[in-house]
Backbone bond lengths (Angstrom), bond angles and torsions (degrees), N, CA, C in turn:
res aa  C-N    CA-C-N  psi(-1)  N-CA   C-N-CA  omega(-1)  CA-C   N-CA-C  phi
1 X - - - 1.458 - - 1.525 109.82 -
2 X 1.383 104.92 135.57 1.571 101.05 169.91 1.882 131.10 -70.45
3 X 0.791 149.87 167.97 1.316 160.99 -157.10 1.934 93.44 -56.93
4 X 0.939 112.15 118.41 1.546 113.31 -177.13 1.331 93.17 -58.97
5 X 1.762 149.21 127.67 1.424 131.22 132.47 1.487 118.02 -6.34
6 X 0.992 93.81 171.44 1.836 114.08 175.26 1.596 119.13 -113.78
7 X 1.021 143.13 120.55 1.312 159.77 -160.73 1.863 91.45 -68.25
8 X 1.538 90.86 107.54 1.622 96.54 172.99 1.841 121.25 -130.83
9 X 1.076 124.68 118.82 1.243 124.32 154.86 1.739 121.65 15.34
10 X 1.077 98.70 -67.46 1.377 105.52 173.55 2.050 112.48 -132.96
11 X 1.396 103.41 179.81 1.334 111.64 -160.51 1.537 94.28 -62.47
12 X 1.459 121.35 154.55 1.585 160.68 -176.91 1.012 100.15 -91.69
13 X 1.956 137.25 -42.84 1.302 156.77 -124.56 1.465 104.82 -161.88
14 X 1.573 108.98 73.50 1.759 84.37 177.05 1.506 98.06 -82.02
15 X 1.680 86.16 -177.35 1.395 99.62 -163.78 1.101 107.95 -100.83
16 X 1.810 123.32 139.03 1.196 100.52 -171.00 1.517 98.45 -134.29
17 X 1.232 117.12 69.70 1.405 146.42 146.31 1.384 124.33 174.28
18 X 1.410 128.74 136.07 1.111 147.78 -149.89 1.959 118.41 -82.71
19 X 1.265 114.41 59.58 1.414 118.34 -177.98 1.477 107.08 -25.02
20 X 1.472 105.88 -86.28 1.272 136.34 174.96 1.061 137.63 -137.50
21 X 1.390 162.36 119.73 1.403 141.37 157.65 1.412 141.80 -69.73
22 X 1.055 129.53 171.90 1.304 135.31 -165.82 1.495 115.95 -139.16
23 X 1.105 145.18 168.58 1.488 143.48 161.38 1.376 94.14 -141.41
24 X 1.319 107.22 143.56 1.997 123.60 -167.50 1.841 91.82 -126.57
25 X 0.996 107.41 127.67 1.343 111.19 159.21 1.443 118.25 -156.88
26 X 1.411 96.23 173.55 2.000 117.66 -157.99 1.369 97.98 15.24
27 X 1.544 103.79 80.55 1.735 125.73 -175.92 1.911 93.32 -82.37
28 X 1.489 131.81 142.10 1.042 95.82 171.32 1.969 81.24 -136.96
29 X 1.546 109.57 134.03 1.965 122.55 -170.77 1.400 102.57 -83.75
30 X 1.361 128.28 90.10 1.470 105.77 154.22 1.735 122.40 -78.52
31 X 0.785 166.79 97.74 1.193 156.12 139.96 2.082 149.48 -80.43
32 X 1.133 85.94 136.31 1.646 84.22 -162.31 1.507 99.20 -97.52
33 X 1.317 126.33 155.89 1.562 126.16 152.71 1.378 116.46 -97.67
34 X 1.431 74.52 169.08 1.749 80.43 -160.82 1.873 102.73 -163.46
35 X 1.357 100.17 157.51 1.545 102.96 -165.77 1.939 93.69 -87.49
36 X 1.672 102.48 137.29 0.962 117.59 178.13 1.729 129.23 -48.81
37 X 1.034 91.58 -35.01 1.429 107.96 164.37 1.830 107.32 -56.78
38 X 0.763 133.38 0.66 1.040 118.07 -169.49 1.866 110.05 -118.32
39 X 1.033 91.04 -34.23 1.820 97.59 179.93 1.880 93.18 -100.66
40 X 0.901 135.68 -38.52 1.317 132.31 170.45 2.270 113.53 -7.31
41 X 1.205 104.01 -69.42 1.339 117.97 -176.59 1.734 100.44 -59.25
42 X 1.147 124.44 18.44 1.431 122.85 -162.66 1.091 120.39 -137.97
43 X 1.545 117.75 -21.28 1.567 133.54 155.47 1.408 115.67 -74.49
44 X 1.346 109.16 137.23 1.509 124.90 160.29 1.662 117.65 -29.13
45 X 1.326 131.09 134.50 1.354 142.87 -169.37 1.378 82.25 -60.17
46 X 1.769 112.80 160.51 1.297 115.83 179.27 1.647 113.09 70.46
47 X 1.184 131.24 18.35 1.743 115.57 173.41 1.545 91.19 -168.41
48 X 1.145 105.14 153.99 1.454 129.08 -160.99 1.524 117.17 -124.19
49 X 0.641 148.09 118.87 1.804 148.99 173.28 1.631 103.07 -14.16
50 X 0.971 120.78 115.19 1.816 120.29 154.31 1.530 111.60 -64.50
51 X 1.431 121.58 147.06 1.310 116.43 -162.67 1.881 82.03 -155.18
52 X 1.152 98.01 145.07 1.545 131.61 145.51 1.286 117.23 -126.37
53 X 1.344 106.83 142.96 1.628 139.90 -172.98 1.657 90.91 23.16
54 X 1.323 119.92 59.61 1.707 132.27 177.91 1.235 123.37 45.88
55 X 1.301 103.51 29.44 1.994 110.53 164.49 1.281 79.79 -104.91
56 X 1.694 115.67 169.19 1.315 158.20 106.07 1.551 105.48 -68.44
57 X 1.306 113.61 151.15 1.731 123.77 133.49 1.423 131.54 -131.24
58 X 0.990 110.54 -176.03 1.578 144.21 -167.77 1.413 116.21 -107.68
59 X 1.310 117.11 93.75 1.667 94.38 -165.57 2.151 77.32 -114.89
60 X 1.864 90.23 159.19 1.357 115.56 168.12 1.596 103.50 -125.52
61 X 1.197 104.06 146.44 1.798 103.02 -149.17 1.864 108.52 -139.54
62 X 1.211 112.71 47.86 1.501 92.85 170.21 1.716 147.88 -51.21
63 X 1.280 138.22 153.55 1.450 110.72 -167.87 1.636 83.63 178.06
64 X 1.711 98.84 173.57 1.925 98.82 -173.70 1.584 83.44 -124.21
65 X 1.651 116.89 114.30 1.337 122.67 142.55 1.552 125.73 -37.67
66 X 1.234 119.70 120.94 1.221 123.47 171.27 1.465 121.08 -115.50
67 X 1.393 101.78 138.52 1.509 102.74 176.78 1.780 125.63 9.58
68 X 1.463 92.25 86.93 1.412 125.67 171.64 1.168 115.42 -59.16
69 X 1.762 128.14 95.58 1.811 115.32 -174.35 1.208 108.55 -107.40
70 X 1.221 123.67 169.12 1.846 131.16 -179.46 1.100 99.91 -125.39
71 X 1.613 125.42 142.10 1.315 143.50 -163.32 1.788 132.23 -5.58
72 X 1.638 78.29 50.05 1.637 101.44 163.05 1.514 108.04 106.65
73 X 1.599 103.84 -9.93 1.711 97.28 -179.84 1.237 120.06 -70.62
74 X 1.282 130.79 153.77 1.300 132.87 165.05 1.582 126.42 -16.86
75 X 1.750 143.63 121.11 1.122 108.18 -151.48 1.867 85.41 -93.97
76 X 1.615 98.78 175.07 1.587 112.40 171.85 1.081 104.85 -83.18
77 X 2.091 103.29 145.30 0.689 101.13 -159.96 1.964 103.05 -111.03
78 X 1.507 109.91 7.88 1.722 120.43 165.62 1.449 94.66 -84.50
79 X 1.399 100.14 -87.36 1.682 130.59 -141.93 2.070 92.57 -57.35
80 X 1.349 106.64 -37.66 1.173 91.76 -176.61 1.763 132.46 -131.94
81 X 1.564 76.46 57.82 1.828 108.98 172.54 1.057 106.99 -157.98
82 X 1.685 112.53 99.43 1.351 130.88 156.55 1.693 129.08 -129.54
83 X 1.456 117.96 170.02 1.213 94.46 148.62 1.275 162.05 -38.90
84 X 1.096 131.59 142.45 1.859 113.91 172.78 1.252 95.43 -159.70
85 X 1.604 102.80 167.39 1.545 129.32 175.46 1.321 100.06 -147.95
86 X 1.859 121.87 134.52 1.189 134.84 144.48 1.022 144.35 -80.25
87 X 1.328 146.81 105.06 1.817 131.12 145.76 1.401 98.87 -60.37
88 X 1.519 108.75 134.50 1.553 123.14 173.27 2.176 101.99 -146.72
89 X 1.047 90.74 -172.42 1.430 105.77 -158.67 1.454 94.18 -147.27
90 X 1.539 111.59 175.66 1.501 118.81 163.40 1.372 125.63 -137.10
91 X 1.124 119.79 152.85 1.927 118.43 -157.81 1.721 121.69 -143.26
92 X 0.810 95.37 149.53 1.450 91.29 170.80 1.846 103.28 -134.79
93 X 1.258 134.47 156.04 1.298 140.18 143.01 1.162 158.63 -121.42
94 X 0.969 133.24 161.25 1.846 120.41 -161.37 1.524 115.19 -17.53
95 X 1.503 123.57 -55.94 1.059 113.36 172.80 1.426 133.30 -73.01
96 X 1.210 106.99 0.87 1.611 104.12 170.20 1.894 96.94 121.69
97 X 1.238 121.15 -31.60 1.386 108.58 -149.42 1.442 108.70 -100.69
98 X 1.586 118.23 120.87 1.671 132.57 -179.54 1.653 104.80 -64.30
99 X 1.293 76.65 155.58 1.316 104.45 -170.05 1.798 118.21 -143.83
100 X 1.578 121.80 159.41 1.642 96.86 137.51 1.533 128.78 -109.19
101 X 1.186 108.55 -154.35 1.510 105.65 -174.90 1.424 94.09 -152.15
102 X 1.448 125.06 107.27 1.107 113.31 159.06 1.553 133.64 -92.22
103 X 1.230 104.79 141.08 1.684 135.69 162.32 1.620 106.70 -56.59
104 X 1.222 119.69 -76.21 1.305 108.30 -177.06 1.536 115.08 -145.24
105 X 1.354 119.39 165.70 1.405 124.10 -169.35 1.308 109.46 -118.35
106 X 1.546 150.31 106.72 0.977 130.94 174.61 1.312 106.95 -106.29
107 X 2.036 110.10 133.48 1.559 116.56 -175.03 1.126 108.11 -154.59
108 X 1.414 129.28 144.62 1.744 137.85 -147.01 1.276 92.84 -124.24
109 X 1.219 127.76 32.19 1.821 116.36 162.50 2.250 77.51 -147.01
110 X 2.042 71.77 133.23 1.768 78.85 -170.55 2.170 96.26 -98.01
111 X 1.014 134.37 5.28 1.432 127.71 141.15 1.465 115.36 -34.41
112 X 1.306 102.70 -83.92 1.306 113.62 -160.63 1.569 109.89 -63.20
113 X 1.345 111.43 -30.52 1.559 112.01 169.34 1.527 104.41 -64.22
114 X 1.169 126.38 -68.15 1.500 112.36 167.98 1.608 137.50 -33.88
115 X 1.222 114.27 -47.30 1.483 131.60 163.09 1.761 101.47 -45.37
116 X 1.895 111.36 -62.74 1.409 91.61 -160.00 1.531 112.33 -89.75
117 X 1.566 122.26 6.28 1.560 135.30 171.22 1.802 100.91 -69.41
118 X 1.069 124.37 -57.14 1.053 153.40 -164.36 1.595 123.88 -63.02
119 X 1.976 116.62 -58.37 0.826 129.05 -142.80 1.556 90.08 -125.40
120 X 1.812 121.48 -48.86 1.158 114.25 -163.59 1.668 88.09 -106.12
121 X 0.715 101.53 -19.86 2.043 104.57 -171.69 1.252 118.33 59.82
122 X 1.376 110.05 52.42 1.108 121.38 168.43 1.838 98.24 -93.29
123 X 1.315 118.33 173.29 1.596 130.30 -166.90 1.704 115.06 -101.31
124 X 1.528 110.13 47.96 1.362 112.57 -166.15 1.411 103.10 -87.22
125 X 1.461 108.07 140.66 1.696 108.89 162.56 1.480 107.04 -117.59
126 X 1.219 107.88 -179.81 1.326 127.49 -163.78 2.172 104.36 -109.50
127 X 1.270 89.85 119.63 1.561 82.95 -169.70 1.766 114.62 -143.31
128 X 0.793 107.14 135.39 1.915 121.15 177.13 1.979 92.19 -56.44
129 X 1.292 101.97 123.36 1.846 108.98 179.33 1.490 105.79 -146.98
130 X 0.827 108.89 176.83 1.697 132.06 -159.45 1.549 128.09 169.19
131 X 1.421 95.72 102.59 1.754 98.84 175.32 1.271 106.17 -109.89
132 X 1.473 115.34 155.05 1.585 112.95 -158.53 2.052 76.42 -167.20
133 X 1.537 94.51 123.72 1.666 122.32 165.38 1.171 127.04 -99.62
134 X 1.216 143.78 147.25 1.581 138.97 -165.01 1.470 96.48 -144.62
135 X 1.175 155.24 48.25 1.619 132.63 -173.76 1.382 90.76 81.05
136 X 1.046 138.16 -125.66 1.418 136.07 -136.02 1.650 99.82 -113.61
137 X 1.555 116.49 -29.67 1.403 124.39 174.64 1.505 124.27 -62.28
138 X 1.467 100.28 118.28 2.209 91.95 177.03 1.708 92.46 -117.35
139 X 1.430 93.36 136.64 1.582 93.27 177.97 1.860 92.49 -118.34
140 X 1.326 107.31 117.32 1.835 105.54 178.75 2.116 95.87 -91.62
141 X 1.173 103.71 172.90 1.560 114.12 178.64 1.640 109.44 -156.87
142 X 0.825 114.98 145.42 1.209 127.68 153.36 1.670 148.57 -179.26
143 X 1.245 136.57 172.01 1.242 134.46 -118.01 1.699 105.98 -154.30
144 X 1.342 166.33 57.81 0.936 173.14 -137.27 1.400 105.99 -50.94
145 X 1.426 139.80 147.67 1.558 130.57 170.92 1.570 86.82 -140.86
146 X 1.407 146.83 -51.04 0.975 116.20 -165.74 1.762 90.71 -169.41
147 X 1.322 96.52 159.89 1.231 132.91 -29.42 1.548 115.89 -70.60
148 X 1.322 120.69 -154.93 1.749 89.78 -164.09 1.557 125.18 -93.42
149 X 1.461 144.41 -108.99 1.759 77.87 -44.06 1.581 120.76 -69.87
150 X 1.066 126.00 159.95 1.471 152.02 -117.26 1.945 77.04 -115.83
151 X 1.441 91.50 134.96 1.461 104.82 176.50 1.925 107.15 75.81
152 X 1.060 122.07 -32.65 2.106 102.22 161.79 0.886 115.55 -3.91
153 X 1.199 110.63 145.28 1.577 108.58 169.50 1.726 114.36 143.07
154 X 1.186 118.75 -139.44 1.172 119.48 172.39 1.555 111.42 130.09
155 X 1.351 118.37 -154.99 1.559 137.55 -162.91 1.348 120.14 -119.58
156 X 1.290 130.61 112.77 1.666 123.87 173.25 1.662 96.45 -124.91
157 X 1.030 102.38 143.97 1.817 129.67 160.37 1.129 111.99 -149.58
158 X 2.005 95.81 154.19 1.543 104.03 -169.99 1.492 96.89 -156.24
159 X 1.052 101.02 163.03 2.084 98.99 177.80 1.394 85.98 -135.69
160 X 1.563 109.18 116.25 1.373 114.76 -170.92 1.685 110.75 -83.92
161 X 1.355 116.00 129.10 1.818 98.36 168.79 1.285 124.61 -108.47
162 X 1.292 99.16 -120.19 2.163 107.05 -161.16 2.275 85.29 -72.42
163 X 1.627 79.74 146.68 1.322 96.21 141.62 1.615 147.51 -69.69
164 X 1.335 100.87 129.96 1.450 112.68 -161.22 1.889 103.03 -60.17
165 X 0.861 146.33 155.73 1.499 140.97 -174.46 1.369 80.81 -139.39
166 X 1.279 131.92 -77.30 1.991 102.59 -176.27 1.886 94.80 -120.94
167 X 1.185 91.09 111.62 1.439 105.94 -164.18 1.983 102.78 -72.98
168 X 1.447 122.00 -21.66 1.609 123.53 154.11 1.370 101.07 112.84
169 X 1.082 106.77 -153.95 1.614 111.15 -170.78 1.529 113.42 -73.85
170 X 1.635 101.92 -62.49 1.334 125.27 -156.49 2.181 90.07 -74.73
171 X 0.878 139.68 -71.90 1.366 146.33 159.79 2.360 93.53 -1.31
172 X 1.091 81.15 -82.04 1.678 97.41 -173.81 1.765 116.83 -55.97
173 X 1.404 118.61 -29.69 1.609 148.13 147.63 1.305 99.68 -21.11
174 X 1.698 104.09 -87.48 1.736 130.51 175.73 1.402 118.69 -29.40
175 X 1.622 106.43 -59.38 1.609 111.26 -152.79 1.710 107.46 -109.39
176 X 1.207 124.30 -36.06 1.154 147.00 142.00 2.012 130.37 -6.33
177 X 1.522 101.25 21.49 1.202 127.52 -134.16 1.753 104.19 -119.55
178 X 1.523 127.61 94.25 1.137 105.93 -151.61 1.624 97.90 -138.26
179 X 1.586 93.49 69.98 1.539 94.23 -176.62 1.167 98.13 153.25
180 X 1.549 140.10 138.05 1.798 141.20 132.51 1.284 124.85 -80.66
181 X 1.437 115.80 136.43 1.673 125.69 149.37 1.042 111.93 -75.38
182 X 1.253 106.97 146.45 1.706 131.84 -155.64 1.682 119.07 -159.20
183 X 1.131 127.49 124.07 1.388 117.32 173.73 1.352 119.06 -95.59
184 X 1.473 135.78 105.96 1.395 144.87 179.94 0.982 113.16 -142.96
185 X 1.871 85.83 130.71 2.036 117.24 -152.75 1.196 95.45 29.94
186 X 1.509 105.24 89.35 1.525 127.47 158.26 1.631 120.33 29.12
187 X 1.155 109.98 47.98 1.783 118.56 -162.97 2.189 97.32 -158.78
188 X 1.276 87.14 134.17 1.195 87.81 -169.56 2.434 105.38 -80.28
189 X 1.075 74.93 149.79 2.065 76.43 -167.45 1.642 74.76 -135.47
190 X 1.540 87.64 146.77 1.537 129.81 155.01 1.663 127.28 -128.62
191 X 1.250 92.73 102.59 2.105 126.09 178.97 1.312 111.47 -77.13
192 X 2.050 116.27 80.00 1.479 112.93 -170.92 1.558 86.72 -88.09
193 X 2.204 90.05 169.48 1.193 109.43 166.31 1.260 100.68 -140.18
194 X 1.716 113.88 -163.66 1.150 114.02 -173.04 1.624 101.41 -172.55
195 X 1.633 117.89 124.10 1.218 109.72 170.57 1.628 104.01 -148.05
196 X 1.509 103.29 -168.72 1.612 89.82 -171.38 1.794 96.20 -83.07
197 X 2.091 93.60 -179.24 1.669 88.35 -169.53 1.566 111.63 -69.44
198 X 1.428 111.26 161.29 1.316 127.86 -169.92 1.514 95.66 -72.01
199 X 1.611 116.73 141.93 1.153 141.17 -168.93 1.648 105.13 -100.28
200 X 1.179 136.42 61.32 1.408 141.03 -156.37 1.607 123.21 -87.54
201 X 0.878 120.25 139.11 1.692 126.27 164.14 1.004 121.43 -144.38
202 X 1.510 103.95 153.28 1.464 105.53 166.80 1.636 131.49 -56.80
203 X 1.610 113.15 157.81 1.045 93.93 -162.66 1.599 95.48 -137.31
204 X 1.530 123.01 167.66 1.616 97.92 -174.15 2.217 90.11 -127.48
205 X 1.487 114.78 118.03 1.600 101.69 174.78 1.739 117.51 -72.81
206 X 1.248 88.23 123.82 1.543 99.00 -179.01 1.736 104.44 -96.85
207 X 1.276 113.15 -14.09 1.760 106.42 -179.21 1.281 113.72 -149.42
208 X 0.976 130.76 137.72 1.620 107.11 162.77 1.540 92.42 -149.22
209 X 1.424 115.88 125.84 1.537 124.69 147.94 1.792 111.36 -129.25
210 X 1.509 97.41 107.81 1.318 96.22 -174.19 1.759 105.14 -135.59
211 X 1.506 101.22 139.89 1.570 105.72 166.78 0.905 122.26 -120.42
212 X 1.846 143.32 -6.36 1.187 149.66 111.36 1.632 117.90 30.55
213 X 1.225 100.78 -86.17 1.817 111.01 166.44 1.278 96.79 -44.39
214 X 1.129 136.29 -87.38 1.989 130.55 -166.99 1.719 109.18 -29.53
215 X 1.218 105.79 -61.41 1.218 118.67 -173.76 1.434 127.67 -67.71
216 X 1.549 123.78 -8.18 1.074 142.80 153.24 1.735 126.20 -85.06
217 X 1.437 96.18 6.58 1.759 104.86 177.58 1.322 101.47 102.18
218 X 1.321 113.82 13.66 1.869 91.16 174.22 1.075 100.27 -144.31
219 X 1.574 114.39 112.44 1.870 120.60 -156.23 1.625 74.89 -116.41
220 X 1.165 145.10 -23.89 1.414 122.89 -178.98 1.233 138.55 -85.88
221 X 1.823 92.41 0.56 1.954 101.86 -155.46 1.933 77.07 -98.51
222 X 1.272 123.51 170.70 1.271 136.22 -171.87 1.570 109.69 139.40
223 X 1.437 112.08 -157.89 1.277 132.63 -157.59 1.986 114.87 37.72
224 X 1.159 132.39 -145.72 1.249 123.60 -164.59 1.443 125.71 -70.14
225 X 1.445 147.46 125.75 1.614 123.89 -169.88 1.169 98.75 -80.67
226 X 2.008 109.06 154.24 1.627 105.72 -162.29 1.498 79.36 -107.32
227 X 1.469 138.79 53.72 1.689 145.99 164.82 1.701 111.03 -161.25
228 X 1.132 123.72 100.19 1.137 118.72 151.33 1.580 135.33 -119.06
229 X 1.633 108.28 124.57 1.538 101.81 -161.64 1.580 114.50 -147.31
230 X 0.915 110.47 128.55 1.916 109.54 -168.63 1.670 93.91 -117.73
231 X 1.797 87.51 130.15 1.564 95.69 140.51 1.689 142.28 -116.69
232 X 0.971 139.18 171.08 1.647 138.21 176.52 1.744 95.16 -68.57
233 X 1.133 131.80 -33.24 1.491 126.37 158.78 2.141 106.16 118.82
234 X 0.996 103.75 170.77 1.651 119.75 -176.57 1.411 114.34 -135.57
235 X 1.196 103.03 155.14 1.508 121.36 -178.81 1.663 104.27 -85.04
236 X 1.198 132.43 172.03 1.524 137.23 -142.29 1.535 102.63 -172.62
237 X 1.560 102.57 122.77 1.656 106.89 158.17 1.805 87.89 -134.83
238 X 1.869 84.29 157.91 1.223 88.16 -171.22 1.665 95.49 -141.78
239 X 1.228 109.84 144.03 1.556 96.79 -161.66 1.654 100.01 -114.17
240 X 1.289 126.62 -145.60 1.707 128.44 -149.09 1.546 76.02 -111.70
241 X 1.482 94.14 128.75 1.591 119.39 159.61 1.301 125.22 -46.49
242 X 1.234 139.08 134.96 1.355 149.13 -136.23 1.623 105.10 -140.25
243 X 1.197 107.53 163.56 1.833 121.49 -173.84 1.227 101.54 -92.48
């Protein structure tokens, strides 16, 4: 393997053409660690678990998609702003450059789940969601519709606080993430992006009932995440998938 990159603020690789964009907001990071050995059998051939001080983790990732655009047009403002929730993983590959890998996609407009099952082959399902804000409280929800299994889902709350001013290693580890591994036509691809740095804070969990993690291949990871961190969210370009 070549020299792993270095964990930077912003992209290593800008992008220098405009796939699509995205807007991420009231993102909220749970993540657990976990011994590499364990998510290993679960990444794409060709990439290996990313590790600090010899964990890997598991992050579950709620947040509200916003206006989803295609090669620079204006993004939509129905079809492509909805809810979602991630299972993701972490990676590195031959050439050095991290990534994640997602497990699963959860999204409440079944278009765009079709479009990205279909077209980008990424692992999106179609799911009943609901984010709801109170002052500082976001409670996310959700509910599986297809395909199954049928009903996934569950409960997150958080009472978000102060802003992070140097949010540290492990914070920057997590989010710090400027690109996915992906297997298409049996060949491993890497899908960079690039936005400004993540705006982070601490965050405090007030709920969690989730089966998401189980149902994405990891029935053992659970009980409390030893990372919790929300941001107000960033804008996203993402450029043409790579070898």
């Amino acid at each position: 393997m070549s020299t792993v990159e270095s964990i930077t603020p912003t992209t290593p690789r800008p992008v220098s053409r405009t796939v699509f964009t995205q807007g991420w907001r009231d993102v909220t990071f749970l993540h657990w660690a976990v011994d590499p050995a364990l998510v290993a059998p679960l990444l794409p051939a060709g990439t290996e678990p990313d590790e600090l001080d010899g964990a890997t983790y598991v992050g579950l990732i709620p947040f509200r998609m916003r206006r989803i655009g295609l090669l620079g047009a204006p993004g939509l403002p129905y079809l492509g702003s909805f809810a979602e929730t991630n299972v993701r993983l972490y990676s590195v590959d031959a050439q050095g450059r991290r990534g994640v890998v997602f497990r699963s996609l959860e999204a409440d407009r079944l278009l765009p789940v079709l479009a990205a099952r279909w077209v980008a082959r990424l692992p999106y399902l179609w799911s009943r969601m609901r984010i709801a804000r109170d002052g500082d409280q976001l409670t996310y929800r959700a509910a599986r519709r297809w395909p199954g299994p049928r009903g996934a889902g569950g409960t997150i709350a958080v009472r978000v606080g102060d802003r992070l001013t140097d949010p540290g290693p492990l914070p920057r580890f997590l989010t710090s993430r400027w690109g996915l591994h992906q297997t298409t036509l049996g060949r491993l691809a890497y899908w960079p992006n690039e936005h400004p740095e993540w705006p982070l804070h601490a965050a405090e969990l007030l709920d969690l009932e989730d089966d998401l993690v189980a149902a994405a291949g990891l029935p053992t990871v659970g009980g409390a995440p030893d990372s919790v961190l929300f941001s107000p969210g960033v804008d996203v370009r993402f450029g043409p998938r790579l070898p």
